[in-house]
FIZALO-92596 format. One record per residue (C-alpha): chain; x, y, z. Coordinates in pm, whole numbers. Each point is the difference from the previous one (the first is absolute). Layout:
<nodes>
<"A", <X, Y, Z>>,
...
</nodes>
This chain:
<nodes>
<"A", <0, 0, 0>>,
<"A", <133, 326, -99>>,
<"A", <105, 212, 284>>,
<"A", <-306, 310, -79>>,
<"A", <-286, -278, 18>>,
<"A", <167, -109, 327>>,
<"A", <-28, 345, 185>>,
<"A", <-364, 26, -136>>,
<"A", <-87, -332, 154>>,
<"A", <147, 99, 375>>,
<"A", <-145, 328, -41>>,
<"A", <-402, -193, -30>>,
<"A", <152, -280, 237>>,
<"A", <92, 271, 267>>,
<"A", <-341, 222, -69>>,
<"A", <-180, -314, 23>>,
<"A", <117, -83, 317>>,
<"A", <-60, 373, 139>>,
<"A", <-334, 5, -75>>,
<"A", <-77, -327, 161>>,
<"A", <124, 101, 342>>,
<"A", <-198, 313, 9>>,
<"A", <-319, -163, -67>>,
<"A", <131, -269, 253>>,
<"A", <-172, 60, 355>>,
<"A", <186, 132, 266>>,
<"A", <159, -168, 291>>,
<"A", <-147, 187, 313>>,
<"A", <302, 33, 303>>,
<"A", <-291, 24, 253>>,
<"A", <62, -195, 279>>,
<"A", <-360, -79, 39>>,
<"A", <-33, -180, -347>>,
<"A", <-21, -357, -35>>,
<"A", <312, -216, 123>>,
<"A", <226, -111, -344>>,
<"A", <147, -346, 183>>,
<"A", <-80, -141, 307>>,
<"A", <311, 98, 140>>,
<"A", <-90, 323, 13>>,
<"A", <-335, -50, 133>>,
<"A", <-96, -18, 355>>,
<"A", <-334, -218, 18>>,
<"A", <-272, 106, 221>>,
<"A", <-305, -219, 107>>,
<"A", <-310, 124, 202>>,
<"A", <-137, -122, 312>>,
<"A", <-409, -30, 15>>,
<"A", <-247, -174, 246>>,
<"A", <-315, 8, 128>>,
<"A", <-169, 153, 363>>,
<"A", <-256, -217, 191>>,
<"A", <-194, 204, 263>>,
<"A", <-319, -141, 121>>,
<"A", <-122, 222, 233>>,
<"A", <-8, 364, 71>>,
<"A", <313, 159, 148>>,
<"A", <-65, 360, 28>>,
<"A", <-199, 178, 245>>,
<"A", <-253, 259, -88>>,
<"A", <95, 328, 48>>,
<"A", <-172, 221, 305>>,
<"A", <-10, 369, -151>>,
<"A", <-69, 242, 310>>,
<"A", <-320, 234, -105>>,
<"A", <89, 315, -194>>,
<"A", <-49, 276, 261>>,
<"A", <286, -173, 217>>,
<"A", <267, 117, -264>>,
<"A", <-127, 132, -336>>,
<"A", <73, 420, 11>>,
<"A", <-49, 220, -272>>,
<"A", <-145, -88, -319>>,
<"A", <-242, -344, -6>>,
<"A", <173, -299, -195>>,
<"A", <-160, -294, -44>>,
<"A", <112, -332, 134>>,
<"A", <114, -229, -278>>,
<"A", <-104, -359, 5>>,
<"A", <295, -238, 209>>,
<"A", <158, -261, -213>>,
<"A", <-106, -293, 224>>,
<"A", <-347, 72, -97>>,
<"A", <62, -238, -297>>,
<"A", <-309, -218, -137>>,
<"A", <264, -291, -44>>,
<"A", <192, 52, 390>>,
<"A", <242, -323, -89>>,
<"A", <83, 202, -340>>,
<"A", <54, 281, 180>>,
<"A", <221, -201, 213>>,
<"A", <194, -146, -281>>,
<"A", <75, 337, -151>>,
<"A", <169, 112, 314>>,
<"A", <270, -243, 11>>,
<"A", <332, 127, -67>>,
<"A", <291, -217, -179>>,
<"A", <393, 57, -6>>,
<"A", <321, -162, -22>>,
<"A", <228, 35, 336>>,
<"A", <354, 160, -32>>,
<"A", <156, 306, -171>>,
<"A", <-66, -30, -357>>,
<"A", <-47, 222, -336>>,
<"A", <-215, 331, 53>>,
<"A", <-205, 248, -250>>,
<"A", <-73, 287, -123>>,
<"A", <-335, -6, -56>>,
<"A", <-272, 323, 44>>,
<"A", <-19, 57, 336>>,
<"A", <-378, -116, 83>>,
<"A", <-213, 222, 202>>,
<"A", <-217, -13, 320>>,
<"A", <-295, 203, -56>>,
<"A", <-218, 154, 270>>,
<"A", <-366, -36, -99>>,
<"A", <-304, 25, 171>>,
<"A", <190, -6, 348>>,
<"A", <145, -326, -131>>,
<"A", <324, -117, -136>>,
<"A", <-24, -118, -359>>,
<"A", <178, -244, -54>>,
<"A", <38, -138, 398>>,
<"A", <259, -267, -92>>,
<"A", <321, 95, -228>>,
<"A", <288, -211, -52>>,
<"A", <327, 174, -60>>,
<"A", <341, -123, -42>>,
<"A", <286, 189, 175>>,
<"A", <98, 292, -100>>,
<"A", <-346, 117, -135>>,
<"A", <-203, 288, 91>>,
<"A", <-393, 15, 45>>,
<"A", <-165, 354, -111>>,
<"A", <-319, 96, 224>>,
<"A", <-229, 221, -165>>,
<"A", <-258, 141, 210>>,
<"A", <-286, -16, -224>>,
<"A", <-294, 130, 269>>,
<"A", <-76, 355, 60>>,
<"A", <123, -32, 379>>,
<"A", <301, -47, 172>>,
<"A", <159, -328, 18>>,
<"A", <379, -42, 209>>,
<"A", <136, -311, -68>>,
<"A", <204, -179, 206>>,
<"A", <185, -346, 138>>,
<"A", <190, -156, 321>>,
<"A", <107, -280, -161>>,
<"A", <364, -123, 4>>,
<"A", <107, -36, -364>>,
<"A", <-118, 362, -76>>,
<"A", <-127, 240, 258>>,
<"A", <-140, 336, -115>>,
<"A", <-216, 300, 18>>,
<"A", <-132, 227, -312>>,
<"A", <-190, 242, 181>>,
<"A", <-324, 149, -75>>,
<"A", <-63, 85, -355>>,
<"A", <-359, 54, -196>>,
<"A", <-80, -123, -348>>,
<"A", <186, 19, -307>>,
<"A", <318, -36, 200>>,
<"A", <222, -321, 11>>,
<"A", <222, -101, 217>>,
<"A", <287, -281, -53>>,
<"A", <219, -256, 213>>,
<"A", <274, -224, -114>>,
<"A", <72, -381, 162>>,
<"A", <318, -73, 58>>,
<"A", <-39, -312, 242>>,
<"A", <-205, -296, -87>>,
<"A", <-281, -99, 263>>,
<"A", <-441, 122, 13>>,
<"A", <-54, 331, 67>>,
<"A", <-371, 123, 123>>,
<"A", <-82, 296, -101>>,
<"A", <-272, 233, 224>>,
<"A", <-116, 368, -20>>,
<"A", <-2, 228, 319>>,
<"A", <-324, 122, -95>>,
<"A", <-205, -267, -61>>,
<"A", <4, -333, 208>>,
<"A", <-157, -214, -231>>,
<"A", <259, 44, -314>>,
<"A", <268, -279, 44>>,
<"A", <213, -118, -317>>,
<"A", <290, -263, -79>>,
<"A", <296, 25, -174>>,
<"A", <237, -352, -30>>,
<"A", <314, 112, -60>>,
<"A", <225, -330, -185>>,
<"A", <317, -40, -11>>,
<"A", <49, -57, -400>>,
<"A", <-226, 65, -313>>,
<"A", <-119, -357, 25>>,
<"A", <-341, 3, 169>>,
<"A", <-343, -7, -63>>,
<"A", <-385, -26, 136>>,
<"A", <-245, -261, -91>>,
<"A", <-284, 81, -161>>,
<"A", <-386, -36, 115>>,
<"A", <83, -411, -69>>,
<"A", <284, -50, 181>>,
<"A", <288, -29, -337>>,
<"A", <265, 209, 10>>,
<"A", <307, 3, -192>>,
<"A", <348, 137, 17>>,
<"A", <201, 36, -348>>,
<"A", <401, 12, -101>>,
<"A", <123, -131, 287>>,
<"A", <334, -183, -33>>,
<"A", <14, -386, 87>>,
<"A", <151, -48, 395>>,
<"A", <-138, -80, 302>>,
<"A", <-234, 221, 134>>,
<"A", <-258, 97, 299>>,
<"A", <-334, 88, -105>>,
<"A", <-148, 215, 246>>,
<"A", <-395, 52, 45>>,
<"A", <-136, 267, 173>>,
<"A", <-378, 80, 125>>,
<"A", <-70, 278, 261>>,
<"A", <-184, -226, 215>>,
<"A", <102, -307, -23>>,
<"A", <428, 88, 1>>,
<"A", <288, -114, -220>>,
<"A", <48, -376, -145>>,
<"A", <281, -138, -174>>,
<"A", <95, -262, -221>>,
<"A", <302, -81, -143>>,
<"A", <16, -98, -392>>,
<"A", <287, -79, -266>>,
<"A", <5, 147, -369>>,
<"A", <188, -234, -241>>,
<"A", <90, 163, -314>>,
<"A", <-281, -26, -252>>,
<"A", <-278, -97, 269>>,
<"A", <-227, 233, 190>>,
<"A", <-50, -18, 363>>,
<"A", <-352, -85, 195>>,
<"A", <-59, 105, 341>>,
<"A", <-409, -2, 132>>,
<"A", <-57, 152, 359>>,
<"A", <-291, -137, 198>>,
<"A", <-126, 325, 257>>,
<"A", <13, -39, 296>>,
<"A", <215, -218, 133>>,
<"A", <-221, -225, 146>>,
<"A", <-189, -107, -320>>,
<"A", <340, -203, -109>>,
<"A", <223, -129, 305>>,
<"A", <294, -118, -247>>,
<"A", <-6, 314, -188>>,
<"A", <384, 165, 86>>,
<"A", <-94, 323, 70>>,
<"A", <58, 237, 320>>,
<"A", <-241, 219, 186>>,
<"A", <309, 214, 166>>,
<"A", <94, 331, -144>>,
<"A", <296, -32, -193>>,
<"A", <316, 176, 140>>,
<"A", <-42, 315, -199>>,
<"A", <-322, -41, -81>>,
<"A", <-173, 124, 283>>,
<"A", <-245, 309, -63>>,
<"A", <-85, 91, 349>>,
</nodes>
């Protein structure tokens, strides 16, 4: 081949191959896209399981009458929680689930505590450490939240609506939340140690995703009925199952605990 036809056919050769790689797609260096080998992947599993409560735990609320502490402008009570038309899926729902030990946190949207109808709304929050709570006051009165417990103590004064007020957990452990001014408002913030946690829904399944295989203790926690634990193993490529029979009582061989956990303690 003469030597001009030969620099004509690199020239297309090269274009050629030019034009393929731009229309090619592009390799993304986010380290949040897929794993390319399993040696650079770090396999996660999830841990799920079921609640069985067959009886009511909670006790019904006893609101003093309105003239005891109401001042200023009349808000109306909102309905309490517990006054569910399913009380054992109301029960269910309360149940809080976590993984004991330090762990991975996040940076999620801080979730807020509203102050509604001389209620707290939501009245259970789970947060992991490190994350703050916003409370709005949403009524047109004065609400000054407040809490003596030993993971996070704290006072945000009296402020009126359209005001918000924040706190920040830096210990793990539950955390009730009151307000000066009215008796009958009383919330709950569980405060985990890691991002790994969840609450069961009005059934009694939870699930808790991307959590690395290793030994573990699943921790289950109910405001009346206390903390339970089980213990559970994650093998690489199978989940985990841990079910939670509340109370106690209702399973003798279950291997759970009705102590506090060092730590743990809100009061």
């Amino acid at each position: 081949m003469a030597l001009p036809q030969r620099v004509c056919l690199a020239i297309v050769v090269c274009s050629t191959a030019l034009t393929l790689a731009a229309a090619a797609p592009a390799v993304s260096s986010d380290t949040s896209a897929p794993c390319a080998t399993a040696s650079t992947c770090t396999p996660t599993q999830e841990v799920s399981g079921t609640i069985l409560i067959k009886k009511r735990l909670t006790r019904p609320s006893v609101t003093a009458a309105v003239s005891l502490y109401q001042r200023g402008t009349a808000v109306e009570l909102g309905k309490d929680a517990a006054d569910s038309n399913d009380p054992l899926a109301y029960e269910r729902s309360r149940v809080v689930l976590y993984l004991e030990g330090p762990g991975p946190s996040t940076s999620a949207k801080p979730p807020a505590m509203q102050q509604l109808n001389r209620r707290f709304t939501p009245d259970l929050l789970v947060v992991p450490v490190g994350g703050t709570v916003q409370f709005p006051n949403l009524d047109p009165i004065f609400h000054n939240i407040f809490s003596l417990s030993k993971p996070k103590s704290f006072d945000l004064g009296s402020y009126n609506k359209g005001e918000t007020r924040s706190v920040t957990f830096t210990k793990p452990g539950v955390v009730f939340v009151y307000c000066h001014l009215h008796p009958n408002m009383e919330a709950t913030i569980v405060v985990t140690p890691n991002r790994w946690y969840a609450r069961s829904d009005g059934s009694g399944n939870f699930r808790i995703p991307n959590v690395p295989p290793g030994q573990y203790t699943v921790v289950a926690w109910h405001k009346a009925a206390g903390f339970f634990r089980k213990t559970i193993t994650i093998q690489p490529g199978h989940n985990a199952t841990a079910d939670f029979f509340i109370p106690i009582g209702d399973d003798p061989q279950q291997n759970a605990s009705m102590k506090s956990m060092d730590g743990m303690e809100g009061k």
